[in-house]
Structure formats: structure tokens, C-alpha cells
C-alpha positions in Angstrom: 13.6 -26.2 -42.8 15.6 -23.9 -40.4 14.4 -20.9 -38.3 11.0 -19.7 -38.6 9.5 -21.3 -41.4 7.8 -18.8 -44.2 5.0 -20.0 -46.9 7.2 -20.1 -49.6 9.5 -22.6 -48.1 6.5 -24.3 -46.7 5.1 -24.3 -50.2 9.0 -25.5 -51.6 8.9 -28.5 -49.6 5.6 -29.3 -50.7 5.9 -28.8 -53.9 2.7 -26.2 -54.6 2.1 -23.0 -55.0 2.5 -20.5 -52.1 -1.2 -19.3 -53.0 -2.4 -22.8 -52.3 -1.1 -23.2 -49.2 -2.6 -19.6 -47.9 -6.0 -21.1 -49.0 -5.6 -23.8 -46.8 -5.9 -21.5 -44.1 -7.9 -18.8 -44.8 -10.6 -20.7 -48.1 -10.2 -24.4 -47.5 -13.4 -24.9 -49.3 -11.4 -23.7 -52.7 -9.2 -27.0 -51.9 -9.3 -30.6 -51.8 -9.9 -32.1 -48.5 -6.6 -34.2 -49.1 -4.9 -31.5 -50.4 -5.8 -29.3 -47.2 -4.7 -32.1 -44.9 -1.4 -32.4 -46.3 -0.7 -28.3 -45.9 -1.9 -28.3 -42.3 0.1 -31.7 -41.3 3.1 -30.3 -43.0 2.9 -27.0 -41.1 1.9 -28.1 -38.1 5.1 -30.6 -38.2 7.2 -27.4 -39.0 5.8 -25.3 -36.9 4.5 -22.4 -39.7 2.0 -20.3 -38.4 -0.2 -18.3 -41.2 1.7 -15.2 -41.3 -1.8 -13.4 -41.0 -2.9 -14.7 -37.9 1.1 -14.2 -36.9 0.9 -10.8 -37.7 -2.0 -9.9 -35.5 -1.2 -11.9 -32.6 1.9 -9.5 -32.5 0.9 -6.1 -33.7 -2.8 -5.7 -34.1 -3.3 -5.3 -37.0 -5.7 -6.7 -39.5 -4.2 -8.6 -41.8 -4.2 -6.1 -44.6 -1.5 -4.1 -47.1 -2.4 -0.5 -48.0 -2.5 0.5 -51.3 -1.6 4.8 -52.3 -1.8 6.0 -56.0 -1.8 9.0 -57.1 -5.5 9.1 -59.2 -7.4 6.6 -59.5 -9.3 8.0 -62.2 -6.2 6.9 -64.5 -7.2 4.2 -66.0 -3.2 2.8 -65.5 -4.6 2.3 -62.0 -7.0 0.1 -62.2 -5.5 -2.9 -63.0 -3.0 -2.4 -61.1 -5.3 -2.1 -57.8 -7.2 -5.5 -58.8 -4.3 -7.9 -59.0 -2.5 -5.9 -56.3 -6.0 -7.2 -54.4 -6.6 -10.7 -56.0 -3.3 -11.9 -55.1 -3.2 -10.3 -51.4 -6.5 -12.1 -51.3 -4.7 -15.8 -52.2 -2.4 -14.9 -49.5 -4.9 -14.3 -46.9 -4.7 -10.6 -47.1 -7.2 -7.6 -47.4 -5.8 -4.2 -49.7 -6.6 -1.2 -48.5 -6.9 1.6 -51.1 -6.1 5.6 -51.0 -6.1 8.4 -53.6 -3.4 11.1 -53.1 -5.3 13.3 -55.8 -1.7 13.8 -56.9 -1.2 15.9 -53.5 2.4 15.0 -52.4 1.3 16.5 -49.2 -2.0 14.5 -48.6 0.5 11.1 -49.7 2.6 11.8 -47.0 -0.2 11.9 -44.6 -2.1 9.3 -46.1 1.4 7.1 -45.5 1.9 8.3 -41.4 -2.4 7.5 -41.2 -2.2 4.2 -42.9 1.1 2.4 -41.8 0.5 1.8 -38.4 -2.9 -0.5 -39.4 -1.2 -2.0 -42.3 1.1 -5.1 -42.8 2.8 -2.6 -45.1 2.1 -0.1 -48.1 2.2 -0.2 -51.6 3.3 3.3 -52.7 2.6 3.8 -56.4 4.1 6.9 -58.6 4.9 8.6 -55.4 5.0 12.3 -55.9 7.1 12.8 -52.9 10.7 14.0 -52.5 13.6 11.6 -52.9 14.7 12.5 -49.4 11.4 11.7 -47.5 10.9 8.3 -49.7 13.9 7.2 -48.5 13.6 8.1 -44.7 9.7 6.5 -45.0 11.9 3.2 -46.5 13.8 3.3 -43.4 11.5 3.3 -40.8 8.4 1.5 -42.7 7.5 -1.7 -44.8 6.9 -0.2 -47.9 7.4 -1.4 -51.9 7.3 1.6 -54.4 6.2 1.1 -58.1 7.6 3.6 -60.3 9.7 5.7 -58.2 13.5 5.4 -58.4 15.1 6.1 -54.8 18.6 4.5 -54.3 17.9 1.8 -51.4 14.6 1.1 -51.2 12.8 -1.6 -52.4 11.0 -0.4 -55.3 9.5 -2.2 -58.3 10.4 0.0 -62.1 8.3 -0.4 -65.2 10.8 0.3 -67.2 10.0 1.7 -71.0 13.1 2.8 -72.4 14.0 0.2 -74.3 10.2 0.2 -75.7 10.8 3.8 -76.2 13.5 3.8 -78.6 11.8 0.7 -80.3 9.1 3.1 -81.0 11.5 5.7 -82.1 13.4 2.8 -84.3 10.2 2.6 -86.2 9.0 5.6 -86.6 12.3 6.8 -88.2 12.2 4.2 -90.5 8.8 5.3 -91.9 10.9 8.8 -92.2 9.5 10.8 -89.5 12.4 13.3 -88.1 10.6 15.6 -86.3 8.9 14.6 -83.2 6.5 15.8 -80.3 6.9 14.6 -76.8 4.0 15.4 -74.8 4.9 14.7 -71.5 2.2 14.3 -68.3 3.0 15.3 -64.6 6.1 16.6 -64.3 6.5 15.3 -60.6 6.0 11.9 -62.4 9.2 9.8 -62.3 7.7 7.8 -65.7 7.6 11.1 -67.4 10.9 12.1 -66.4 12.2 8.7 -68.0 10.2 8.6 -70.8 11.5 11.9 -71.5 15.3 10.9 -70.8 14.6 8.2 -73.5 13.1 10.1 -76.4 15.9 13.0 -75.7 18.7 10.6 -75.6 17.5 8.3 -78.2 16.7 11.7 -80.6 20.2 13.2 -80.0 22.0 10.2 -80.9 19.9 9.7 -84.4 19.8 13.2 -85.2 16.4 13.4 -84.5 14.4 16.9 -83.6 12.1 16.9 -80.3 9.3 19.4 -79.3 8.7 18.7 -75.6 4.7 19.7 -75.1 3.2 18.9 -71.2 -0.3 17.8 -70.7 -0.1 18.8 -67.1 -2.0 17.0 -64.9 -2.6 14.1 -67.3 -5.9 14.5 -68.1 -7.9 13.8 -71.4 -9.2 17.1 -71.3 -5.6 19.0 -71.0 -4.1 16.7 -73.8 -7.0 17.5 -76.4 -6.2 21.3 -75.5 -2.9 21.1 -76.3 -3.7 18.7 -79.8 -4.0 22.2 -81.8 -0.4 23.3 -80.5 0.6 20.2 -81.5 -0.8 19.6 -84.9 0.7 23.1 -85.6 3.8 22.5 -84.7 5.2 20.9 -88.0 5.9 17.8 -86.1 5.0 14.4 -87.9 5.0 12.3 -85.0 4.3 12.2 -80.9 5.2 9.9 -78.5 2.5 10.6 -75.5 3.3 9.9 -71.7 0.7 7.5 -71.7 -2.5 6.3 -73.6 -4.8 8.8 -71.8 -2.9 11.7 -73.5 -2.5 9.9 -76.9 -6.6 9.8 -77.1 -7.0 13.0 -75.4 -4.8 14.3 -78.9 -6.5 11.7 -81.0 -9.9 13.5 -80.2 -8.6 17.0 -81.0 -6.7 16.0 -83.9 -9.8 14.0 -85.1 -12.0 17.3 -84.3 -9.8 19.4 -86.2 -9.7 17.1 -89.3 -6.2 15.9 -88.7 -6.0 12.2 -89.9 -3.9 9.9 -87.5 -1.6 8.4 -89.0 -1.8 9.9 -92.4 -1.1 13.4 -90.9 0.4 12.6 -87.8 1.3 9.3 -85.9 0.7 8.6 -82.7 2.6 6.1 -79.6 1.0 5.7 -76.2 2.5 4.0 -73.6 0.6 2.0 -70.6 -1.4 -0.2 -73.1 -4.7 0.9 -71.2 -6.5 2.5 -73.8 -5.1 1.3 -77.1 -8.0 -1.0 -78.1 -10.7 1.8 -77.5 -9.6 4.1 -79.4 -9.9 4.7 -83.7 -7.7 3.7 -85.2 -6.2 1.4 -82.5 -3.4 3.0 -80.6 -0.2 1.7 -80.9 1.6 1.8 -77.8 4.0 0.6 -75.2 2.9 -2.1 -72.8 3.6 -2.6 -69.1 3.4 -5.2 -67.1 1.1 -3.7 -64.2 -0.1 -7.2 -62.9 3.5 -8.5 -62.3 4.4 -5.6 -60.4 1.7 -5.5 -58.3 2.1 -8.9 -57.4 5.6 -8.9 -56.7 5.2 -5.8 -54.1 2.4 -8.1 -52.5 4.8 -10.7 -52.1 7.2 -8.7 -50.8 4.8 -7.3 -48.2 3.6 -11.0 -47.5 7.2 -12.3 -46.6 8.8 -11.8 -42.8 6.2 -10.0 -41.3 8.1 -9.1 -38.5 10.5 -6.6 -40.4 10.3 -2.8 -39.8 11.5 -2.3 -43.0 12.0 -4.0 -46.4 15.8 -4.4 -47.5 16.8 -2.3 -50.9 15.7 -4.2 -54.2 15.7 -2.7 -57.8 13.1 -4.8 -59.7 12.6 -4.1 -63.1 9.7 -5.4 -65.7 10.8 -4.0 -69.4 7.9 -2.1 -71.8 7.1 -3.8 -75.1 6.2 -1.9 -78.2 2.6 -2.8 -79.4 2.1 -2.1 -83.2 -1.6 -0.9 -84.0 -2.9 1.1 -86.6 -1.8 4.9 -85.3 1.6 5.0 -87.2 2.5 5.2 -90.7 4.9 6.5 -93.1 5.5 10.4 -92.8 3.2 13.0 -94.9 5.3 14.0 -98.0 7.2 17.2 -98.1 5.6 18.5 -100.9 2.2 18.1 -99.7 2.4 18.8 -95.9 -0.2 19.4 -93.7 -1.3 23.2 -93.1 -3.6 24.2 -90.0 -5.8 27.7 -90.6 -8.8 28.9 -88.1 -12.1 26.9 -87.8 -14.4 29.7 -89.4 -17.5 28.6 -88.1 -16.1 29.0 -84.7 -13.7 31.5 -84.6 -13.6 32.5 -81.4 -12.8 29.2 -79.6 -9.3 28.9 -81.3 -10.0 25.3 -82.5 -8.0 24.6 -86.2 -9.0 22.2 -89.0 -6.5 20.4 -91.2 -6.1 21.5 -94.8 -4.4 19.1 -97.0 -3.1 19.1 -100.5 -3.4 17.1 -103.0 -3.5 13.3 -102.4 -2.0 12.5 -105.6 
């Protein structure tokens, strides 16, 4: 082992996991007493010092990563926050954890507050221009998950691929006109998930209505499911699962059947099992990029900055029970005014013939 020794190489040479050899240090009780002799023996004889107690011996600071998203409400969040935490906490580390309230202005304070305490900061779905992101890279230890800036290190959940899977299927149950109902528009995922949809549907001859559930909410998306259901679409692919149930709950309200009437993709895979019918969806591996941007925080401690990376984890379409072959021509779905209610705007469905 040459030059300062790190715990991964320290963990190479021993043949274990880098997570075992943090517990040595910092939860030797979680260990065999042999097994935590042999990681202290080795390190002493290489001269590793835990990068924690490294860290602040020469800065101050606590031993801890910060953690920004942009709502934790979401329930994409969530998951992503605990192994982001679980796995800091096999490395010794404590996570911090902001909301930005999707306020690009309180993120950018939240990042000049935090960063100085921090070993670094996970930015996730940063709402902030291209140009600060990158001179925040420059000067600061920071991973970003979901934001695409040119040099810094930043971690992509990529659904494209997924997307025109989903699109792939749904054309082959004969759907040709279909809804995107995007979420917020700052949102680099939206933008994406947009970019796939239009590209895929240009290139099969495919029509797109482009709907936005601006800010993202539940509430917002089940406002809009009337526009929707009206449209003459037979189809939507939603930013994410939130907005697909926030339309499955209006559609359902209004008597529209999902997916006889209409059928219905989320993407995130945070909801899908809670809704009726289950949603089918695109899933993202939120874990795995939340411990990679640990890791990346974890390793050479003494950096001001992290060097450029482009990590990508690809989307997987999940089949459920939202999507099905599209409502015949000759008996399509018609929306007319709720008349027990007719002043809050709310439509039911009415259907011809089954047969």
C-alpha cells in the first residue's frame, strides 16, 4: 500500500468489506473480537487512520455529510434519505438533512450554511442554475443526484430507456395518443422524461399532449385528471408515481376506469403497490445512488472538491395492472358535467356499450 492508505484499500488487502472495517472503529461490538483485531493490527501496521477521526483532527468538523432535497414530503425522498444514512452510518458517519421546499434560493443558502460543518453534501434534484452548480462543484465536496452539470460529480437516475419501454408497450396494446403530465418544470427528471416521450413519440408517429402538475403535488395532479380524461388521450405517462395516483383518484372520482378507459405509467416505483389497480411504473434505483454519493463523500477527505464523474443507474419498466389495450374507436369514452355538483367542474365518465 503506497501513500496514505484509504479504507477501501485497507479493506482490499484484507479481503472484507469497507463497511466492516469502519465498524471496527466506530461499533466493534457488531464484530468479532478476532475479526476486530485483525482490522486494527492491519491498520496500525499501515498506518490508516479512520478517516472520521482524520477528518476532525484537521478541520473540525463532526464527522457528518449533509443531505439537501428539494421536499421531503415526496415520498421519492425517503428512501433515498435512509440508505443515504444507513450506509454513512457503516462508515462512521452522521447525515445531516435539509428541505429546500423547492426554493432554489433557500438551497443555495442551505449549501453556503451547511458546507463548512459537513465532510461534504449530497445535493439531490437541485433546482439551482447550471452556472452556480458548477462553481459550488469547484469550490466544495459535493455529489449531485439527478442534476446534469458537465464536470461535476453527479450521480443520474436515468429513465429513458424505461421510458420508451413503456411507450414500446403501450403502442403495442394500440394506444396512439398520449398525455405527458409532467411535474416541476425546474426538475431536471422532468425535463428528461419529457425529452424521452417527445423523441420516442416523433420517431413512432405517436401524438403527445404535454399536461404539468406543477409543483408535484397529489392535489395539483387530481386537478388536472378532468383536463386529462377530456382530452381524447388513451394513455399518460406521469413524472412520477405521486402524479399517477393523484390522476388515478380523479379519474376514479369521475368514473373513469383505469386501464379500461385510460392507462396509466408512473415512474419512481414509490407508490405503485398502494394504489388500485397496482400502478405500473418505472423503477429507480434510489438506494444505489445514495450509497454511491456516500462513498464518494467517504473517500480522500482531504479534497476541496470531488473530481467530475457521470454515474448512471438505468430505470426498469414495472408491469402492474394500470395498462391495457386501448378503448375501441367505436365506443370511446365521452366526459359530460357531474349534475349533482355542477358548480365544482368535476366530470363523470360515460361509456357506450360494452358489447
Amino acid at each position: 500500500m503506497t501513500g496514505r492508505p484509504t479504507i477501501t484499500q485497507l479493506a482490499a488487502e484484507l479481503g472484507i468489506a469497507p463497511s466492516t472495517v469502519s465498524r471496527a472503529f466506530t461499533r466493534p461490538n457488531l464484530l468479532k473480537p478476532e475479526t476486530v483485531a485483525m482490522v486494527q493490527k492491519a491498520a496500525e501496521a499501515a498506518g490508516y487512520v479512520p478517516n472520521h477521526h482524520a477528518r476532525a483532527l484537521s478541520t473540525g468538523r463532526a464527522g457528518a455529510i449533509g443531505l439537501i432535497v428539494p421536499d421531503i414530503a415526496n415520498p421519492f425522498f425517503p428512501p433515498l434519505v435512509r440508505a443515504a444514512q444507513n450506509y454513512a452510518s457503516d462508515l462512521g458517519l452522521s447525515v445531516f438533512l435539509a428541505d429546500t421546499d423547492e426554493d432554489p434560493t433557500r438551497e443555495d443558502r442551505l449549501i453556503s450554511r451547511m458546507a463548512p460543518q459537513v465532510e461534504g453534501l449530497i445535493v439531490v434534484s437541485s433546482r439551482l442554475a447550471s452556472s452556480r452548480i458548477r462553481q459550488i462543484a469547484d469550490s466544495q465536496r459535493v455529489a449531485f443526484i439527478n442534476r446534469d452539470v458537465p464536470e461535476t460529480y453527479r450521480i443520474l437516475l436515468d429513465t429513458a430507456a424505461a421510458i420508451r419501454s413503456g411507450l414500446t408497450h403501450l403502442s403495442g396494446l394500440g394506444h396512439r395518443r398520449i398525455a405527458y403530465v409532467g411535474g416541476p418544470p425546474q426538475s431536471w427528471a422532468n425535463k428528461q422524461r419529457r425529452s424521452a416521450v417527445d423523441n420516442f413519440s416523433k420517431a413512432h408517429a405517436l401524438e403527445v399532449m404535454h399536461f404539468s402538475a406543477d409543483p408535484g403535488t397529489y392535489d395539483a395532479a387530481k386537478a388536472l385528471s378532468d383536463s386529462v380524461a377530456a382530452s381524447g388521450v388513451t394513455a399518460v405517462i406521469a413524472f412520477d408515481d405521486v402524479i399517477a395516483h393523484g390522476l388515478m383518484g380523479g379519474f376514479a372520482a369521475a368514473g373513469v376506469d383505469v386501464p379500461k378507459d385510460l392507462s396509466v405509467i408512473g415512474c419512481d416505483d414509490t407508490l405503485a403497490t398502494e394504489t388500485f389497480p397496482a400502478l405500473s411504473t418505472i423503477a429507480v434505483n434510489v438506494g444505489a445512488a445514495a450509497r454511491r454519493a456516500v462513498a464518494a463523500l467517504s473517500e480522500n477527505p482531504g479534497s476541496t472538491s470531488l473530481t467530475g464523474a457521470r454515474i448512471i443507474f438505468e430505470g426498469t419498466l414495472v408491469l402492474r395492472g394500470t395498462t391495457g389495450p386501448v378503448r375501441p374507436a367505436s365506443n370511446p369514452l365521452t366526459l359530460e358535467p357531474e349534475l349533482d355538483h355542477p358548480s365544482t367542474g368535476s366530470v363523470q365518465a360515460r361509456r357506450g356499450s360494452d358489447s
